[in-house]
C-alpha positions in Angstrom: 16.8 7.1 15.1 18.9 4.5 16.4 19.0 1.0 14.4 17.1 -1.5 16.8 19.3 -4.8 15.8 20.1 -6.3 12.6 18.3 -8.9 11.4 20.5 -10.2 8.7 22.7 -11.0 11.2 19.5 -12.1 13.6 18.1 -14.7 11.7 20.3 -15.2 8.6 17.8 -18.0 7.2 15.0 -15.2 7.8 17.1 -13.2 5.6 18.1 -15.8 3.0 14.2 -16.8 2.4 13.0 -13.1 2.1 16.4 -12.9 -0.6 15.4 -15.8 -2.6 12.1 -14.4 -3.1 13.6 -11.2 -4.1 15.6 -13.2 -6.2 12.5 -14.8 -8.1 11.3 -11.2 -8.9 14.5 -9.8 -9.6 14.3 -13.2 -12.3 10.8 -12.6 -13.5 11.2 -11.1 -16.2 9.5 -7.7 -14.8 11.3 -4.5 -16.5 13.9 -3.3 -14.2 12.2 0.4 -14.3 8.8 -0.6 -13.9 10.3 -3.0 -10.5 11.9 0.3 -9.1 9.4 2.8 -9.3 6.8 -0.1 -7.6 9.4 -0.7 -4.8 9.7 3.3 -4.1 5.9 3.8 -4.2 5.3 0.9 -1.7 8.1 2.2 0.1 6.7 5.8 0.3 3.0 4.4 1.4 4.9 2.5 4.0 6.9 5.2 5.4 10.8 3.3 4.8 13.6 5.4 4.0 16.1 2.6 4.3 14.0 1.4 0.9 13.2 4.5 -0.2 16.7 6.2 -0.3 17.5 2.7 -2.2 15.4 2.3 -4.7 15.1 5.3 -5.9 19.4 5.5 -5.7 19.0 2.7 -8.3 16.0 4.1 -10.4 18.4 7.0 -10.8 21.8 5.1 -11.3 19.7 3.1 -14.1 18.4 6.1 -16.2 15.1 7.2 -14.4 14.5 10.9 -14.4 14.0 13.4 -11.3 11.0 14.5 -12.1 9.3 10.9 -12.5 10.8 10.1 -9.0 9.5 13.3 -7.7 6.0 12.9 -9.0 5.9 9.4 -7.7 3.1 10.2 -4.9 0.8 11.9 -7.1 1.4 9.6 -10.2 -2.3 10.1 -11.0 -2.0 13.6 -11.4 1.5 13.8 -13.5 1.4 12.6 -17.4 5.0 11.4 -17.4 3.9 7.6 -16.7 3.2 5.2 -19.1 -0.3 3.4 -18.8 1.8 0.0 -18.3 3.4 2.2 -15.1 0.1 3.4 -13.9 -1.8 0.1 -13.8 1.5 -1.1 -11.8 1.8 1.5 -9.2 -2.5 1.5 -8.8 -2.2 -2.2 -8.3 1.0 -1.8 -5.9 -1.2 1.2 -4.3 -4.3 -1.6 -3.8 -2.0 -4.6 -3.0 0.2 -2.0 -0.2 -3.0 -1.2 1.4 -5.2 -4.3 1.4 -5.6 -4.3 5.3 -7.3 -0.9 4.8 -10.2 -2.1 2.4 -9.8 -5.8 2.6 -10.1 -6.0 -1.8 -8.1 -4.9 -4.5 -11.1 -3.3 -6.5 -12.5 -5.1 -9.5 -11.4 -1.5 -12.1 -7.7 -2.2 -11.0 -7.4 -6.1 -11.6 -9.4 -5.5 -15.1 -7.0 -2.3 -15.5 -3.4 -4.4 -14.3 -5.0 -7.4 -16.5 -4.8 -5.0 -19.6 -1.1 -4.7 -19.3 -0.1 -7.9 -17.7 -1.1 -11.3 -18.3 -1.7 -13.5 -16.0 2.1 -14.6 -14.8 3.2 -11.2 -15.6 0.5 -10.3 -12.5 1.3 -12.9 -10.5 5.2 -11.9 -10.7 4.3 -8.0 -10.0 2.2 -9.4 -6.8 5.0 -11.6 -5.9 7.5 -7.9 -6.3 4.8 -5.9 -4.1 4.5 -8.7 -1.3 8.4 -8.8 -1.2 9.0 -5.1 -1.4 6.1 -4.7 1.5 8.3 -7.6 4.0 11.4 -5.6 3.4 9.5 -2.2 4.1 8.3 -3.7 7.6 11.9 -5.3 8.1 13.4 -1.9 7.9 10.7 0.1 9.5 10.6 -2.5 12.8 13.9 -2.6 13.2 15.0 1.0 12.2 17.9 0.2 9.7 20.2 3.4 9.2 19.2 5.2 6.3 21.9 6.8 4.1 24.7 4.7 3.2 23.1 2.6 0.4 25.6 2.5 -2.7 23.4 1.5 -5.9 25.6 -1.5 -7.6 24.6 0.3 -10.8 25.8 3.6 -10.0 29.0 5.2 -11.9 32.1 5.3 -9.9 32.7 9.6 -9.8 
């Protein structure tokens, strides 16, 4: 597919407000790992490679294993997640799809408020909302997929 327009370029303060929010939950406080692997399952749900190929570029360069980016889709399934991870990705799941249900179900607030107190939620919400505007940024506008460099990756 052929990238549509860029819209960096196309509305640079768009892009600087959607980057300061980033910046807020890059800030939080959040664990790094726990951040990625919530940014590749929204990404997955929403169908954006441009994410996709990024996040999980970075989950790798920072220490995460294949097989816990492989399993990623079927998380529920795969025992290789910590229950901290899998209130995370079943609030990300809930949060991704609200317009599908219109509620985040009362078992995965009462499960994400076991592992995340209430700023700590707030800050994960803020991560999903932001990761879900850069999914439909990419997606709409069909950014080429491939050429991300992770900043944390080892020069070869």
């Amino acid at each position: 597919m052929e990238q549509r327009l860029d819209y960096k370029t196309a509305s640079p303060g768009g892009f600087q407000a959607m980057l300061q929010m980033q910046l807020a939950v890059n800030k939080s406080g959040l664990e790094e790992s726990l951040l990625e692997l919530v940014k590749s399952r929204a990404s997955q749900i929403n169908g954006c490679a441009w994410c996709l190929d990024m996040h999980t570029k970075d989950a790798r360069a920072m220490g995460e294993t294949e097989q816990r980016l492989y399993l990623l889709p079927v998380w529920r399934d795969a025992s290789c997640y910590t229950p901290r991870e899998r209130a995370a990705l079943a609030w990300t799941e809930a949060v991704t799809k609200i317009a599908d249900v219109h509620d985040v179900p009362d078992a995965i607030y009462a499960e994400a408020r076991k592992h995340f107190d209430e700023r700590a939620l707030v800050d994960l919400t803020m991560a999903i909302i932001a990761i879900n505007g850069w999914n439909r940024l990419n997606v709409a506008f069909r950014t080429k997929v491939g050429d991300y460099v992770s900043p944390h990756a080892k020069p070869r």
